[in-house]
C-alpha positions as CSV (number, residue, x, y, z in Angstrom):
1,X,87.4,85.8,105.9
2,X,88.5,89.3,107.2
3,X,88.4,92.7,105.5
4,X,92.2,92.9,104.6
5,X,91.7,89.2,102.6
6,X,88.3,91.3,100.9
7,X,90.2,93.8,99.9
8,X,93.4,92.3,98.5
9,X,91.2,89.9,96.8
10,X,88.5,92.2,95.2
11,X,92.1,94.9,94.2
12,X,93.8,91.6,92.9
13,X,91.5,90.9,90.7
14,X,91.0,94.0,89.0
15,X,95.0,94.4,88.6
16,X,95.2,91.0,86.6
17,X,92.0,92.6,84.7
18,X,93.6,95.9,84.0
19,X,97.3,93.6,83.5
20,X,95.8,91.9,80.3
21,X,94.7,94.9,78.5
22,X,98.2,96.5,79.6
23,X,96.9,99.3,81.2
24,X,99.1,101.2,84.3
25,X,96.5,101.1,86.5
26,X,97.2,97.6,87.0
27,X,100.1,98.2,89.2
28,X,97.9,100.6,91.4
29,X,95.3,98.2,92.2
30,X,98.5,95.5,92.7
31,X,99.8,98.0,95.2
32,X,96.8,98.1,96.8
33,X,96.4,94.2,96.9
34,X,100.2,93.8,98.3
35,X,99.2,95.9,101.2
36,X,96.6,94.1,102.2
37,X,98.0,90.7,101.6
38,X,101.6,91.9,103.9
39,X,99.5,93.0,106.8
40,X,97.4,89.7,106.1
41,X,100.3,87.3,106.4
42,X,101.6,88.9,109.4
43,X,98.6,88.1,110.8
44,X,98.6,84.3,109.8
45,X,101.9,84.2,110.6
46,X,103.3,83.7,106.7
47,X,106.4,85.3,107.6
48,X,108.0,84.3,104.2
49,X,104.7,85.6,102.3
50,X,104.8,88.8,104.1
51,X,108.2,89.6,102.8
52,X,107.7,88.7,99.5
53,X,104.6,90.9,99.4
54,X,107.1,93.5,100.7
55,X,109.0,92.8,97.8
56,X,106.0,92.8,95.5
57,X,105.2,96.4,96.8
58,X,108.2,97.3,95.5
59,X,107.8,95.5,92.2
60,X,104.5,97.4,92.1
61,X,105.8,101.1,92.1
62,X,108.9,100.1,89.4
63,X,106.3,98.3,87.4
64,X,104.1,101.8,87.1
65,X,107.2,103.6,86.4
66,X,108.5,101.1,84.0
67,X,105.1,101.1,82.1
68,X,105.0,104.9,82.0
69,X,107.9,105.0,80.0
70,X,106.6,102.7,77.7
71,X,104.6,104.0,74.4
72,X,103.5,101.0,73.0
73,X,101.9,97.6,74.1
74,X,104.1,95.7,71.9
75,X,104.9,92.0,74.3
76,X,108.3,89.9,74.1
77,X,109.4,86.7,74.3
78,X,112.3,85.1,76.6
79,X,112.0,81.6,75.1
80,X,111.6,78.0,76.9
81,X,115.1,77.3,77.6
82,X,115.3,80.8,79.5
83,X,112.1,80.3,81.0
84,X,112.6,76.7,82.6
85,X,116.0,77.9,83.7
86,X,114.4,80.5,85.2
87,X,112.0,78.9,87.2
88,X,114.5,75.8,88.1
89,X,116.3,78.9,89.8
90,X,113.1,80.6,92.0
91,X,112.5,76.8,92.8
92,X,116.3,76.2,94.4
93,X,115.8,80.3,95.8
94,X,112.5,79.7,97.0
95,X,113.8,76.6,99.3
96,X,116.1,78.1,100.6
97,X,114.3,81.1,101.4
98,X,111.9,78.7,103.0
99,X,114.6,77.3,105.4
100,X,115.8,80.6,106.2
101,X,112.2,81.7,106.9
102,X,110.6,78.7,108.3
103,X,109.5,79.8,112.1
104,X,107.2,76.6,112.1
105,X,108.8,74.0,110.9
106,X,106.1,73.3,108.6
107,X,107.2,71.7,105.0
108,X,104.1,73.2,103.4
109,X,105.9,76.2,103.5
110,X,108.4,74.9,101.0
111,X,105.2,75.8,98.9
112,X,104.9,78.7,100.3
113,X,108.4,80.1,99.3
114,X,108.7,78.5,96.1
115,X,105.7,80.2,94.9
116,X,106.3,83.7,96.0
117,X,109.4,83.2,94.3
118,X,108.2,82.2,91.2
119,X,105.6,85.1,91.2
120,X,108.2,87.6,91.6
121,X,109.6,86.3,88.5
122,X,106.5,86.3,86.6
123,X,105.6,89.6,88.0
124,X,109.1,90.9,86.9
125,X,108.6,89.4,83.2
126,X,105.3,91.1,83.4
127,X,107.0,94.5,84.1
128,X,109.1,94.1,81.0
129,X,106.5,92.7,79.2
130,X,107.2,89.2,78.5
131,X,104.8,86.6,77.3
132,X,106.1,83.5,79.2
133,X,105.0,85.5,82.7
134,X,101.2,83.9,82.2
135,X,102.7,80.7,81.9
136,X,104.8,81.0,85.5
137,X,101.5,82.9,87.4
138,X,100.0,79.9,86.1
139,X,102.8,77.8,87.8
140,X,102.4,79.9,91.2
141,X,98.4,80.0,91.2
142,X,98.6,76.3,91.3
143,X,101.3,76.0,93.6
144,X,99.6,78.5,95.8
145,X,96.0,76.9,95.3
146,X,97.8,73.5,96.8
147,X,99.2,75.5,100.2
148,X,95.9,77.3,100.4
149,X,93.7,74.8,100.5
150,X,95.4,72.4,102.8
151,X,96.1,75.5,105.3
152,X,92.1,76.6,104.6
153,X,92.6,80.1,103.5
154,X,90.0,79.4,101.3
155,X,89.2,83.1,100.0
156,X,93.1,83.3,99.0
157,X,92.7,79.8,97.4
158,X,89.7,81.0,95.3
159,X,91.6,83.9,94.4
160,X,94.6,81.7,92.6
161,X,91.9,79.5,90.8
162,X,90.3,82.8,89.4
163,X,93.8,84.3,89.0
164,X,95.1,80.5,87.1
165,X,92.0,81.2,84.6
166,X,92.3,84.4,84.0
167,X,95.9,83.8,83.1
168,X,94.8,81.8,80.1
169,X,93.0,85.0,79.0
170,X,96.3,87.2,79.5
171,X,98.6,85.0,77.8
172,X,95.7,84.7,74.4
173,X,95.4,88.6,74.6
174,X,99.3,89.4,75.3
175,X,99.9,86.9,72.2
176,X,97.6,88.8,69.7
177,X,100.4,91.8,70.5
178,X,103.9,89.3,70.8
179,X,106.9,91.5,68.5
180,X,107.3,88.6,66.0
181,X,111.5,88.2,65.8
């Protein structure tokens, strides 16, 4: 394990922390994380991560501004039939990210895309503050967990089984604050 997995590890954690209790800083330390994790990949040669990190860095700073402007800690709902339509959608974009990306012809990567994909959704619905984001990190952490293990980045592996449980924790304390409609 090098510093740069340490680092975006240890800074990923405490953004999911800070993420349930819907506090701003969250997107700070998920900055911080997103670094790390870009110049990681880039390293490992996850060409596909490291541009979805990239992305996520991006998703980072308009999820601090976004946040700011909000007053209240008030969570919506985009319902089931939205939700599965969304991720159907990240699954079809993140294959054919994959082939565009796919250096290595290596069809784990199809993991590899599908979940970055689908944790730039979650991350977006988490920006907005939608409830059903818990339920698709939980999709990508086991997606990810999967691809981790069987390429034995174990610290990043740990991370998603820490991140998947944690998840159950922000979706129960996100719910005790859901806008009933």
């Amino acid at each position: 394990m090098n510093y740069l997995e340490i680092i975006a590890v240890t800074a990923g954690i405490i953004s999911v922390f800070l993420t349930i209790k819907q506090n701003i800083n969250c997107w700070l330390f998920g900055l911080v994380s997103c670094i790390c994790l870009t110049f990681f990949y880039e390293q490992i040669h996850f060409y596909g991560q490291m541009i979805l990190q990239l992305v996520s860095i991006v998703q980072c700073i308009y999820g601090y501004i976004n946040w700011n402007k909000i007053d209240n800690k008030n969570v919506g709902k985009i319902g089931i039939k939205k939700s599965l339509t969304l991720i159907a959608m990240c699954m079809l974009l993140g294959v054919l990210f994959t082939i565009a990306t796919n250096t290595n012809n290596d069809n784990w990567l199809y993991l590899d895309g599908v979940g970055g994909i689908i944790a730039l959704l979650a991350t977006y619905l988490l920006i907005i503050k939608k409830i059903e984001a818990w339920w698709i990190f939980m999709i990508n952490n086991i997606t990810l967990i999967v691809l981790c293990i069987h390429q034995h980045i174990y610290a990043i592996a740990f991370l998603n089984v820490l991140l998947f449980i944690i998840s159950i924790s922000g979706y129960k304390e996100w719910k005790k604050n859901l806008k009933q409609a």
